[in-house]
C-alpha positions, 0 to 999 in steps of 0.5 A, a space after each residue: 340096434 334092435 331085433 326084428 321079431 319073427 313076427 315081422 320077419 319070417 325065416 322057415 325052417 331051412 333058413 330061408 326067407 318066408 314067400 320067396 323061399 331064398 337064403 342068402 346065398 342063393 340071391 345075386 346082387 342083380 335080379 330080374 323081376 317078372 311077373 309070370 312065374 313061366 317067365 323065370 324059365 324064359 330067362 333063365 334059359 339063356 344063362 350059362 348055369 345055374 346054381 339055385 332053383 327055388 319056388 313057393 307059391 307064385 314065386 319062383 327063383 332061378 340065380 346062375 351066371 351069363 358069362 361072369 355076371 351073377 344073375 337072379 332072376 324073380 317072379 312077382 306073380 300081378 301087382 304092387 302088393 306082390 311087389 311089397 312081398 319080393 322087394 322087401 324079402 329081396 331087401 332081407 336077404 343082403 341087408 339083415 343078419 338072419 342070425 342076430 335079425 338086425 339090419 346090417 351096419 354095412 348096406 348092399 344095394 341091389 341092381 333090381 330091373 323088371 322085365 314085363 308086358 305093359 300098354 301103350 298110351 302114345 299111338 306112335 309106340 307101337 306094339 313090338 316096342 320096348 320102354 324103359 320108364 324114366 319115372 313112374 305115377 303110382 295110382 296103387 297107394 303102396 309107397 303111401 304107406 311108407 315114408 318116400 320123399 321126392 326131389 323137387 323134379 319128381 314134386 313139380 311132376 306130381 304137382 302137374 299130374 294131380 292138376 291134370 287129373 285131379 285124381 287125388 280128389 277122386 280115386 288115389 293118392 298118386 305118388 311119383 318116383 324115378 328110376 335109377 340112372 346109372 341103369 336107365 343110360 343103359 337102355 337108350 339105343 331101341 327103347 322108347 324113354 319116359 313116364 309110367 303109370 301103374 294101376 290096381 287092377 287090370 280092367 277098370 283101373 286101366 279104363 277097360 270097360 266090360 261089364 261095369 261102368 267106370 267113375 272115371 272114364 276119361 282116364 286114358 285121354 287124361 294119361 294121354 294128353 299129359 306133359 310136363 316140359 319133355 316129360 310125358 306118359 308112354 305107357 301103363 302096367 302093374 308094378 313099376 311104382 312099387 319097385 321104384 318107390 320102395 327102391 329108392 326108399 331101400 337105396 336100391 337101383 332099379 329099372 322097369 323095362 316093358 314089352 309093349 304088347 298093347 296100344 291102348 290109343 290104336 286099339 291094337 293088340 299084339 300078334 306074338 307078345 311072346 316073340 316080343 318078351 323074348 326079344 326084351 328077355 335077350 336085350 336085357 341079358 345081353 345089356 346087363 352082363 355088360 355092365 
């Protein structure tokens, strides 16, 4: 088996790995992810203990217990390519020997579930509500780097997605994954269920017009009048098809689960997108610690 260079993987002088800051030890099997590096505290708070509290940049890292679970929770810092950075490091950290810097002939597979803000593309998932994302359409070109293969569901639903929108000839090479079931079953009763888009950019990327003209502004209506036999788009954020995508490339259970904080069809914002973060924060704990 060969070595992996330091080139390629970065391990600092306390024997942790480079961005997230994390030695083996101090990463539980199941982890949060967030966005917001404020977020970590938010979730963090609710846990009997913790045992690890690490930073670096716009990562931060807090792993203790809820009751008997062993939590972790992640912050991402805004979009895909930070999602490259966390999942891979996360990855490194169960799956490669950091002595030897080979990977490992026994695979850990870790239950990684984002928590965060997303908005909605149905007028009837209202502000204050919660999706938790059954697939996800990556218009970021991150998994188009990496070898991702589909099941013939996740084809079918790409190939209708692409006919639709006809992005693949004009701004992306959008690219499909799902989440993980045996997570997903979890989180029926008070979450709305379906696919998410994930964008490149928070303004053009998500339609939003201020100063510059768009090249395709018909998005939103595009996203949502989409359907694929009971499959349609509920909503769209930032970093929900890098974490499918290299998941499931990684052997990874994961789950997105958002906060709607806007819809983007009744033009409505939400009041309290803290409460509403909060009230996902304690769903999520309260699930997960379960299981």
């Amino acid at each position: 088996m060969s070595r992996i260079a330091e080139s390629e993987l970065i391990i600092n002088s306390r024997g942790a790995v480079y961005h997230i800051n994390c030695r083996p030890e101090e990463i539980a099997e199941t982890i949060i992810t967030v966005g917001d590096p404020d977020r970590v505290a938010e979730v963090s708070k609710h846990f009997n203990s913790i045992e690890f509290k690490n930073n670096h940049r716009e990562f931060v890292v807090h792993t203790g217990y809820v009751g008997t679970k062993r939590i972790s929770c992640v912050s991402t810092g805004i979009g895909p390519d930070n999602i490259d950075i966390v999942l891979n490091e996360l990855d490194a950290l169960v799956n490669i020997d950091f002595e030897t810097r080979q990977i490992k002939e026994k695979l850990t597979a870790l239950n990684i579930i984002r928590v965060g803000t997303s908005g909605s593309l149905q007028k009837e998932i209202e502000v204050d509500s919660f999706v938790a994302s059954t697939h996800v359409f990556g218009l970021d070109n991150l998994m188009n780097f990496y070898l991702l293969t589909n099941n013939e569901e996740e084809k079918q639903l790409l190939q209708a997605f692409n006919t639709h929108t006809q992005m693949h000839q004009r701004i992306s090479n959008p690219y499909v994954a799902g989440a993980d079931i045996s997570l997903l079953k979890n989180f029926v009763q008070h979450f709305h269920q379906g696919i998410t888009v994930t964008c490149p950019g928070f303004y053009g990327p998500q339609g939003r017009v201020l100063r510059m003209g768009l090249t395709h502004p018909e998005l939103i209506d595009q996203l949502t009048t989409f359907s694929f036999g009971q499959h349609r788009i509920t909503n769209f954020e930032m970093e929900t098809s890098a974490i499918y995508g290299m998941g499931k490339v990684l052997g990874h259970h994961c789950l997105s689960l958002s906060a709607i904080v806007a819809n983007r069809i009744s033009k409505q914002f939400s009041k309290d997108g803290a409460a509403a973060v909060e009230n996902l924060i304690v769903k999520t704990l309260e699930t997960i610690s379960s299981i």
